[in-house]
Structure formats: C-alpha cells, structure tokens
C-alpha positions in Angstrom: 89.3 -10.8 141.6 86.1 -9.3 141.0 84.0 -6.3 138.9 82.7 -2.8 139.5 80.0 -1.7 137.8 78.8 1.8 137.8 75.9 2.5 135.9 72.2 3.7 136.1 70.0 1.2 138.7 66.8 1.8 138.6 64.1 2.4 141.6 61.9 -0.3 140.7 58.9 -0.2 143.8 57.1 2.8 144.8 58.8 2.3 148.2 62.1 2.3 146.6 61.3 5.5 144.6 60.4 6.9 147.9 63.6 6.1 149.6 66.0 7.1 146.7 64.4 10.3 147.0 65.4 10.8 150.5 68.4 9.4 149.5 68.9 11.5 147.0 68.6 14.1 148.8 71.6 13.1 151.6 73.9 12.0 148.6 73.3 15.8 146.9 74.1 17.3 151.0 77.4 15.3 150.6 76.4 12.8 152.9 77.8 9.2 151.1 75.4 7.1 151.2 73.9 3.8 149.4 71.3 4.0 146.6 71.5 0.5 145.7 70.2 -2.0 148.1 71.6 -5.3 146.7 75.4 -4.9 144.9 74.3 -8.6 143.1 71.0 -8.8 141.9 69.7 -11.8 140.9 68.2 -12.6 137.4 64.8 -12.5 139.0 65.2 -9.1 140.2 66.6 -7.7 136.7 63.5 -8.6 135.2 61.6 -6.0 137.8 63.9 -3.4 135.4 61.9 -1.1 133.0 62.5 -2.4 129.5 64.7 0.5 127.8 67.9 2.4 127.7 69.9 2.9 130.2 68.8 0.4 132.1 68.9 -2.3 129.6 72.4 -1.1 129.2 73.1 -1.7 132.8 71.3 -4.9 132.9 73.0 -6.6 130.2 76.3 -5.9 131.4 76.0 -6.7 134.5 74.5 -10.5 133.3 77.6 -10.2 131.0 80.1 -9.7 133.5 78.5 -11.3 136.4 79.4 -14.5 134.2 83.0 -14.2 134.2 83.4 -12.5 137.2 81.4 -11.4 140.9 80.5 -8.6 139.7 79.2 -5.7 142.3 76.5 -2.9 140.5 76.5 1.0 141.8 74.1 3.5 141.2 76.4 6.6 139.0 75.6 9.1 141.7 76.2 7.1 144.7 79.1 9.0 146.7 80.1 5.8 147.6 84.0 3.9 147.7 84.4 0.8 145.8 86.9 -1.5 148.3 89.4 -2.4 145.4 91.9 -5.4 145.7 94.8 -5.0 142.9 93.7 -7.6 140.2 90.1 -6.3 139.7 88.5 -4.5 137.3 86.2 -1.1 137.5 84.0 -0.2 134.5 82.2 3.2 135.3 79.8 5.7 133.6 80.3 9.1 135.0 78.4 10.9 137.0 75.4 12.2 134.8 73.9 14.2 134.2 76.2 16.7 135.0 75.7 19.1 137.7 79.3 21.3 138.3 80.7 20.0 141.7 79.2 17.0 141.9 80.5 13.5 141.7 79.8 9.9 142.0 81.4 6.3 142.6 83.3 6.5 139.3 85.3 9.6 140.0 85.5 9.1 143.5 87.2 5.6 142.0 89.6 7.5 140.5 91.1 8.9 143.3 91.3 6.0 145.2 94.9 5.0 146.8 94.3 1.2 145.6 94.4 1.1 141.8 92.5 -1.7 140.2 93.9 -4.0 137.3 92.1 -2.1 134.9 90.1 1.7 135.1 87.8 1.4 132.2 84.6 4.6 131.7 81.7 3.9 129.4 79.5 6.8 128.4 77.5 7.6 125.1 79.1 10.8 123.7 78.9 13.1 121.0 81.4 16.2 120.2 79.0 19.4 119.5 79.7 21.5 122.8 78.0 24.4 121.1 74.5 23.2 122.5 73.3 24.4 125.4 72.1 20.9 127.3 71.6 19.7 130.4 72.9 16.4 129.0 76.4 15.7 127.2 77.9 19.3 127.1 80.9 21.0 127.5 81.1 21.0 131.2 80.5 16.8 131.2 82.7 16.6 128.2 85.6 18.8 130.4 84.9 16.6 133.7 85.0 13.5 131.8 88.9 14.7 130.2 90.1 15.0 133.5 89.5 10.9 134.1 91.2 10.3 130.9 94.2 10.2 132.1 93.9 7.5 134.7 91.8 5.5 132.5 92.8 2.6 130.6 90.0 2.7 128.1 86.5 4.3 127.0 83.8 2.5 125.5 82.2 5.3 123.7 78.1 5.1 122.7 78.3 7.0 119.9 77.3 6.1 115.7 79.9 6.1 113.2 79.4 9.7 112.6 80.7 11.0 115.9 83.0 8.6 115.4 84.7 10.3 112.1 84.6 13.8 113.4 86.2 12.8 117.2 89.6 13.5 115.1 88.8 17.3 114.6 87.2 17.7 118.1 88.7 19.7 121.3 88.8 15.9 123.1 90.7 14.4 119.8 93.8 13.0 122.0 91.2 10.6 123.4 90.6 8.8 120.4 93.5 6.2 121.1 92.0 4.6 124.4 88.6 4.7 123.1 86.5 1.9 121.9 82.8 2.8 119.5 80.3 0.7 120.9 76.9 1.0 119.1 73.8 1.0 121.1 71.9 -1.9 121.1 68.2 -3.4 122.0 66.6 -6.6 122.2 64.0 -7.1 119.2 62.0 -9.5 121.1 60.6 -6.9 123.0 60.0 -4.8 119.9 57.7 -7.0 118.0 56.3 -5.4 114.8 53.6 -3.3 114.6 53.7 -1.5 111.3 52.3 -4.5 108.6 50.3 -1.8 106.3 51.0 1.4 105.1 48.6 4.6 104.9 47.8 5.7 100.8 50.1 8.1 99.5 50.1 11.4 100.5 48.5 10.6 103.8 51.5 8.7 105.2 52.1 10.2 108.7 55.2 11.6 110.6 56.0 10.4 114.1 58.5 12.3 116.2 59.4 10.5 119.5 61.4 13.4 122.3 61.6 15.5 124.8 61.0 19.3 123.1 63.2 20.4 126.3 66.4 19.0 124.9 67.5 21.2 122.0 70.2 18.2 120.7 66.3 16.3 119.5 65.7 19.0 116.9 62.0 19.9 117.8 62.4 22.7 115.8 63.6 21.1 112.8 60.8 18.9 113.1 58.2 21.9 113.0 59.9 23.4 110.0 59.6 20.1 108.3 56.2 19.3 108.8 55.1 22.8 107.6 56.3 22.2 104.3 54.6 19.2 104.5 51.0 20.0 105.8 48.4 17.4 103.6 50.5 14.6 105.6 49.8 13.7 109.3 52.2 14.4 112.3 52.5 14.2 116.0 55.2 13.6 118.4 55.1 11.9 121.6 57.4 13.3 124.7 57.8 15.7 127.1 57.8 19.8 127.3 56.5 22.4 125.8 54.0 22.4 122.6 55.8 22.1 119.5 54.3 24.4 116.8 51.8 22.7 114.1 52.6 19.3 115.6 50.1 17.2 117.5 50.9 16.0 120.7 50.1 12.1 120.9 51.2 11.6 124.8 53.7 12.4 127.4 56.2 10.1 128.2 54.9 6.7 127.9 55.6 3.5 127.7 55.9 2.6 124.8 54.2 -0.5 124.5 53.4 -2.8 122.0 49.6 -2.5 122.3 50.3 1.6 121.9 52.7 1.3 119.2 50.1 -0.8 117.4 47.8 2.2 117.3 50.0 4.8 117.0 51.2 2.7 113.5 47.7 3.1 112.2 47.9 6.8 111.8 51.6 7.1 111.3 54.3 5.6 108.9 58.0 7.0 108.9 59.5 8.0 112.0 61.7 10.9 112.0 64.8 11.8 114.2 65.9 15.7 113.2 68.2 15.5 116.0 71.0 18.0 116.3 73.5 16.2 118.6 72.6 12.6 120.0 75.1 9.5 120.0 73.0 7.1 118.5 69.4 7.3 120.4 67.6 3.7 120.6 64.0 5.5 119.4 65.8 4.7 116.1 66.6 1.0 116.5 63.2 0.5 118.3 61.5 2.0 115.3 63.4 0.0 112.5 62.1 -3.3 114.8 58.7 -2.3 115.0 58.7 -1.6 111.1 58.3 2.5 110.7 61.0 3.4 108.0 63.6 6.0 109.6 64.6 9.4 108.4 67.5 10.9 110.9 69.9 13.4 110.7 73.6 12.0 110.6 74.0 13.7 113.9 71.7 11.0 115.2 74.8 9.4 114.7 74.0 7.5 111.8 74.3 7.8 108.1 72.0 6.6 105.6 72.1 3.1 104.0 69.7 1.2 102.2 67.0 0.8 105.0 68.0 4.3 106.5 67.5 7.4 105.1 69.2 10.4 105.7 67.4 14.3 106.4 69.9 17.3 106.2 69.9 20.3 109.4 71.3 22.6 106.6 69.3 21.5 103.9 65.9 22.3 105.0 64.7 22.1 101.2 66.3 18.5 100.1 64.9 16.9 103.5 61.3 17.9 102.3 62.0 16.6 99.0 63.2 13.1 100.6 60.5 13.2 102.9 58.0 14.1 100.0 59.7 11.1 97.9 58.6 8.9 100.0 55.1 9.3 100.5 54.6 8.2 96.9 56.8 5.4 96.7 55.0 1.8 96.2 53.9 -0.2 99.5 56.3 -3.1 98.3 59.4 -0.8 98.4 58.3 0.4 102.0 58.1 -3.3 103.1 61.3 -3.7 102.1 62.7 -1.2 103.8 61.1 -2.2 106.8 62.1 -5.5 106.5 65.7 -5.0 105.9 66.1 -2.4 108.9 64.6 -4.8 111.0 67.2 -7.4 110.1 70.2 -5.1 110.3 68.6 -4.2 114.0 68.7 -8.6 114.6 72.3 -8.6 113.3 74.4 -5.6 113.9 72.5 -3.6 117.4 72.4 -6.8 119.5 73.4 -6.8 123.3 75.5 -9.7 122.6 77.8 -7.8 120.4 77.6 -5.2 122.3 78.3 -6.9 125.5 81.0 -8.9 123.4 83.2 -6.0 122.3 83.4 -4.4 126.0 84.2 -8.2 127.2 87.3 -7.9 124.6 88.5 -4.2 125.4 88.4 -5.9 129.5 90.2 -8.7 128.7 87.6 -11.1 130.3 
C-alpha cells in the first residue's frame, strides 16, 4: 500500500531548471517523460524548496503522508503513469494551469485500468468563470468536472466565501464530495516586521500581484488610491504599470530583510481581488503585522482583525480605507496582533494537513 502525490515540484538548481526546460518541452510534444528526478525526497532535499505556495503545499503533504505511508511525488504536468496496486491511494492536483488538450499524471490516473483504493483531486478553486484568466477559468473548471465522476473526494483551496456561493454555481452537484480546506503557511518564516505605524494620514498602501491577472483587481486598486492621493502607495509584482501606483519591485522574494523596509513606508495591505480562493499574500501579511483590507472574493470576509473593501462599492471602501488612517496606533496594534494569532491558530499546515489526513482515511 502506498501514496501518489501529484502536485507542483519545484526545479530547485540551475541545472535542473535547465533540464525541465528541455523537458518541458518533450512532455508539451507528447513525449511522456519524467520531470521529477527522485519520487521520495528526503527531508534534506525539501528544505532546497523555495519558501511559499504551492510548493509549501506540496512539501507539507508529502512529509504528511510520507508518515503514514511510502509516499511517491509527481510533477502535475508530468505525462507520466502511476503503477497502482488496488489498496493505494492517489491524491492529485490537475493539470494547471490549463492549456485545452493537455494533461498530466492526474488525468492520465484517471483512466487507468487499475483503480486505486481511493481517487482523491486537490485544487484551490473559485466559481466566477466570467473572468477571462489564464488561471482557474471556465475551461479548468469544465476539465476538472469531467474527473468528478471518478473521484472519491475534492479537497477544495478556497475561503468560506466561495464556499457559500458553490451552492448557486454551474459546478454545484460537486459540493457533496468536496472538502474546504483553507490555505495555510508557516509563521516562523513570517516573522514580524511592522512594530510602528506611520502618522495619520501618511499611512501607506501596499498591493502585492501580478497586474497580468485580472482576478487581483489592479484596477480596483488604482481607483482606490486615487481617491486617496495624500497617502502613500506602491505595489510590488509583475506586468504592466498600474496607473498612479508606484512600482516597488518585480517579483521578489519576499524576504524578511525586504519586508522590513518595505513596512517603513507602508502600513495596511490591500487585496481588491476579483476572483482568488484564498491567496496566502493575505495570511503572510497578517504574520508580518500589516492590517488587511480584501475583498470577500479574496475569499474571506471581514472579522475583527480583517477588514472587508467592496468591488461594488467603490465609495464605502474609501471611507473604510480613509477610517483607518486616523484611528489610534494602539487600535492598529491590536489588530495586528490578533490577525497574527488567528494566522498561528486557524491557517496552520498541521490542520491543514490534518483535515486531508481525515477525508483519506490515513
């Protein structure tokens, strides 16, 4: 009895990069071939793995499972056949992102004449196929329906609001083999950085995405921060300039020595996006100790420590926005300080890990 794990394995040498490249590039000519080296990496070599999502999701899993069963790790594109026996278990993320035509170890796993004990696909998810993404979309969403099916569950990455509306979505008869798991991330690698806040009125903005992908709202963002021009902004990501927003970097890595700077200028960080599970720039912010303003299609309503902005409420974000650059220091600490708990407590890999161990049966 063992464990299949399809997820996203990362190239971790410049000589690997190299050769998944190549690789690549025979998988895409529909010539199956490995991507991933070693099937059981050892502890040491998941360490090598870059520190955020998906690979921490592929990394904790795997340690997860690896101790209850063998456990053998693909690479999601790999056109590869898992050699099933009858009592083991396959837990796959489809292939992503989606390309029409194309597919990986998890649907090839599907079709295979030996059945495992248990077909099981994990994938975040949200249900707004009216945006036009290169992402989770209509034609991913579609592919994914024709695994349901065969599958015996889905551990869906998605906040509590995609949750509620699944019921009044085009992929609603999913809902009763499917499983919310929150995302999660390890604090200790999110130390704090934000211990002071700027004087009010000059508390800055921060928008962390790719101005590429229309589910991150960079638009939303632009419109924001022109009604709210004495205050600082910037945004650090990918693509193209977004209008009266500072660009702080590229892609990064968002260290802690970067994030320390980057919290001397800025204060809140802001997530306007239009359609995105539940995106860890959110948890990593409420652990380094910038207050969060997201949309609920972020995938998470407001609480306490969490406030909420409004897609069709342009005018009552502004005026929570606005609020809060004159509130007291103390009540900003608090904040902080409570989101970074709820972050310790509720977004761990341990529950998360914990609930996929229980919807397996391991």
């Amino acid at each position: 009895m063992k464990c299949h794990l399809v997820y996203t394995v990362p190239p971790c040498t410049l000589v690997n990069r190299l050769n998944r490249r190549v690789l690549n590039f025979l998988n895409n000519m529909d010539i199956p071939v490995r991507l991933v080296s070693n099937r059981q990496p050892s502890g040491t070599d998941l360490k090598s793995w870059p520190i955020q999502s998906p690979f921490e999701n592929t990394k904790n899993l795997y340690a997860a499972l690896s101790e209850k069963l063998p456990t053998l790790l693909y690479h999601l594109t790999e056109r590869v056949h898992c050699e099933f026996e009858s009592d083991d278990i396959f837990l796959g993320h489809p292939y992503f992102p989606h390309v029409t035509g194309r597919s990986g170890v998890t649907e090839i796993a599907f079709n295979e004449k030996i059945h495992p004990k248990k077909l099981a696909l994990i994938s975040p998810l949200h249900c707004d196929t009216s945006i036009e993404t290169a992402h989770i979309n209509r034609d991913y969403l579609d592919d994914v329906d024709k695994l349901m099916p065969s599958a015996d569950i889905l551990f869906a990455i998605m906040g509590q609001y995609w949750w509620d509306r699944w019921d009044q979505s085009e992929y609603a008869h999913w809902k009763p083999k499917m499983v919310r798991l929150d995302m999660a991330i390890n604090v200790d690698n999110y130390p704090i950085v934000k211990k002071r806040f700027n004087k009010p009125g000059k508390r800055g903005y921060l928008f962390i995405g790719s101005s590429w992908d229309p589910r991150k709202g960079s638009d939303y963002f632009a419109r924001l921060m022109s009604e709210l021009k004495d205050a600082p902004c910037g945004w650090i990501g990918s693509g193209p300039d977004i209008p009266g927003v500072p660009k702080i970097s590229g892609v990064c890595d968002l260290t802690p020595r970067f994030m320390v700077q980057i919290a001397d200028t800025f204060d809140f960080f802001v997530s306007p996006a239009r359609a995105d599970p539940n995106p860890t720039t959110i948890l990593e912010c409420m652990s380094w100790g910038f207050p969060v303003f997201c949309t609920p299609q972020s995938g998470y309503y407001e609480t306490e420590y969490r406030r909420n902005i409004y897609l069709d409420d342009l005018e009552r974000s502004v005026e929570v926005l606005r609020k809060f650059q004159y509130v007291d220091e103390d009540t900003l600490e608090n904040m902080a300080e409570r989101a970074r708990h709820a972050v310790e407590t509720d977004y761990t890999w341990h529950k998360f890990c914990g609930v996929v161990m229980k919807g397996l049966s391991l």
